[in-house]
C-alpha positions as CSV (number, residue, x, y, z in Angstrom):
1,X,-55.1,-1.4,-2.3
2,X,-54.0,-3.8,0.0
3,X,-50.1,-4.2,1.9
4,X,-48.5,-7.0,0.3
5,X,-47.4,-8.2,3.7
6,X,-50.0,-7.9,6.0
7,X,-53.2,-7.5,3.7
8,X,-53.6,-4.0,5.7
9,X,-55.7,-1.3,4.1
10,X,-54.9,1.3,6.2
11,X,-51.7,2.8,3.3
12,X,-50.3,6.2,2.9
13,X,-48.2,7.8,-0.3
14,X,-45.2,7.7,0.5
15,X,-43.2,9.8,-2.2
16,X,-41.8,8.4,-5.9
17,X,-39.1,5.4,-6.2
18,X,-37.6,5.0,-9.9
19,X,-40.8,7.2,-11.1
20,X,-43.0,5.1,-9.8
21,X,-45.4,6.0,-6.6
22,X,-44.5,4.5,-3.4
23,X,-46.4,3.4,-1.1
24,X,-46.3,2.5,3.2
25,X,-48.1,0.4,5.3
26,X,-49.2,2.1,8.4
27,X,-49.4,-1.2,10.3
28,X,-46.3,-3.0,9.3
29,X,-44.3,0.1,8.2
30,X,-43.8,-2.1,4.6
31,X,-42.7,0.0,1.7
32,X,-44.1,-1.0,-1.9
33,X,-45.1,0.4,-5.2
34,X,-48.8,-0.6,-6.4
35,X,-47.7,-1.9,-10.1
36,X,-44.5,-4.0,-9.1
37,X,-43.3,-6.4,-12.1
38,X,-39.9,-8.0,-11.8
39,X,-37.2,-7.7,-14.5
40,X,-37.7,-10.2,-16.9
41,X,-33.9,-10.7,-18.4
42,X,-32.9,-12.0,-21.3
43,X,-34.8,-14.7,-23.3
44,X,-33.1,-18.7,-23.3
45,X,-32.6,-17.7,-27.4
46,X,-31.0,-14.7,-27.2
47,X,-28.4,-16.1,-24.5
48,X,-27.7,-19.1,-26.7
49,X,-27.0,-17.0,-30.1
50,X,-24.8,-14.4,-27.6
51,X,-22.5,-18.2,-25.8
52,X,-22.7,-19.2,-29.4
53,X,-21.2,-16.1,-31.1
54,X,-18.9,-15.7,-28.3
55,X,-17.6,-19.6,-29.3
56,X,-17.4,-18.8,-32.6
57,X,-14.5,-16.0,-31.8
58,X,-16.6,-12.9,-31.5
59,X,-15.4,-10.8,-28.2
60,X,-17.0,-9.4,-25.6
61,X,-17.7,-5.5,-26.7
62,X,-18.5,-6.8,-30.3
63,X,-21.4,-8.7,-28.9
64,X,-22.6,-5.6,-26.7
65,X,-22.4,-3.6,-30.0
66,X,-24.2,-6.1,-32.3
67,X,-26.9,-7.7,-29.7
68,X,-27.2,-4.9,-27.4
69,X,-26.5,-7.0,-24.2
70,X,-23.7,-5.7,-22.1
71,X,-20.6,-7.1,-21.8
72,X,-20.4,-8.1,-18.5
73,X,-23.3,-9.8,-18.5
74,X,-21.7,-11.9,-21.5
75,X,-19.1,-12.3,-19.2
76,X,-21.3,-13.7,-16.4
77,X,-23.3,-16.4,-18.8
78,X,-19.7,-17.9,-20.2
79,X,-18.8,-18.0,-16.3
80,X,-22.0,-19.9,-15.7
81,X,-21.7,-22.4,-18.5
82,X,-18.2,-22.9,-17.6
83,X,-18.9,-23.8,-14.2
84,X,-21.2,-26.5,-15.9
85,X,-18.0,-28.3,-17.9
86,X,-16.5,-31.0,-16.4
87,X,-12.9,-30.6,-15.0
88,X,-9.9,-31.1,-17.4
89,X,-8.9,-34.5,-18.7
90,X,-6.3,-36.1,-16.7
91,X,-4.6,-38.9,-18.5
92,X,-3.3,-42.2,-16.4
93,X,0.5,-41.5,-18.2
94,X,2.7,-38.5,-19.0
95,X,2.9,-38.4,-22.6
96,X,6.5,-38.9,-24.6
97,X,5.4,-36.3,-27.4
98,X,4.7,-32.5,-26.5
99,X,3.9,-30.1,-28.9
100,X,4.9,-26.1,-28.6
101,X,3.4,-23.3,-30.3
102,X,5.6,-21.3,-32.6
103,X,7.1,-19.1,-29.5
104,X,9.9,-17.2,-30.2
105,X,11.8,-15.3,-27.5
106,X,14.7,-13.0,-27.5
107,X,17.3,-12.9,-24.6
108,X,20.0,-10.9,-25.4
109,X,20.1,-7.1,-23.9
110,X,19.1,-4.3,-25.7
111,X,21.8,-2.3,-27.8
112,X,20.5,0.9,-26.9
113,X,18.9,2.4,-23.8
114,X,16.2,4.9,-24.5
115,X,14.3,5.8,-27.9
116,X,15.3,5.9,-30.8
117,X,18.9,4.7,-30.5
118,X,20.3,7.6,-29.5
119,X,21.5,7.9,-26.0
């Protein structure tokens, strides 16, 4: 087995990390395990069907439940596509016509002050 940084031979055990066996350099003073293989993340697929759900109306827990992904990495992938969009139109006029959702508000004061209308 050979240091990763130094190709140095001269390596001691040097206790478990994340139940793997760890490893020290005696040279360099380099700390590695002997089987390292990075975290391969989610496939191009299943991040597509989990945007593509998330489109479609589905929120974020539903997804975590149904695909198994957690929901703030959900969050994370519509943050990064957003970024991607292009900034939001900007028309060369002001338009006459607006359009309002059906918002209704109340303004008077309340009749009672606490509970169930008993004072």
């Amino acid at each position: 087995m050979q240091c990763p940084e130094c190709r140095s031979t001269h390596i001691r055990k040097n206790g478990h990390r994340k139940e793997k066996q760890n490893h020290i350099c005696v040279d360099c003073r380099r700390q590695f395990i002997n089987n390292y293989q990075p975290y391969q993340g989610y496939s191009d697929e299943m991040r597509r069907e989990c945007l593509k759900m998330y489109v479609n109306g589905m929120g974020f827990r539903g997804l975590e439940r149904v695909k198994g992904v957690h929901h703030t990495t959900v969050i994370s992938w519509v943050k990064e596509v957003g970024e991607l969009l292009p900034n939001a139109y900007n028309p060369d006029q002001i338009p006459e016509v607006g359009e309002l959702d059906e918002l209704e508000t109340f303004v008077r004061s309340k009749k009672t002050k606490s509970g169930s209308g008993r004072q």
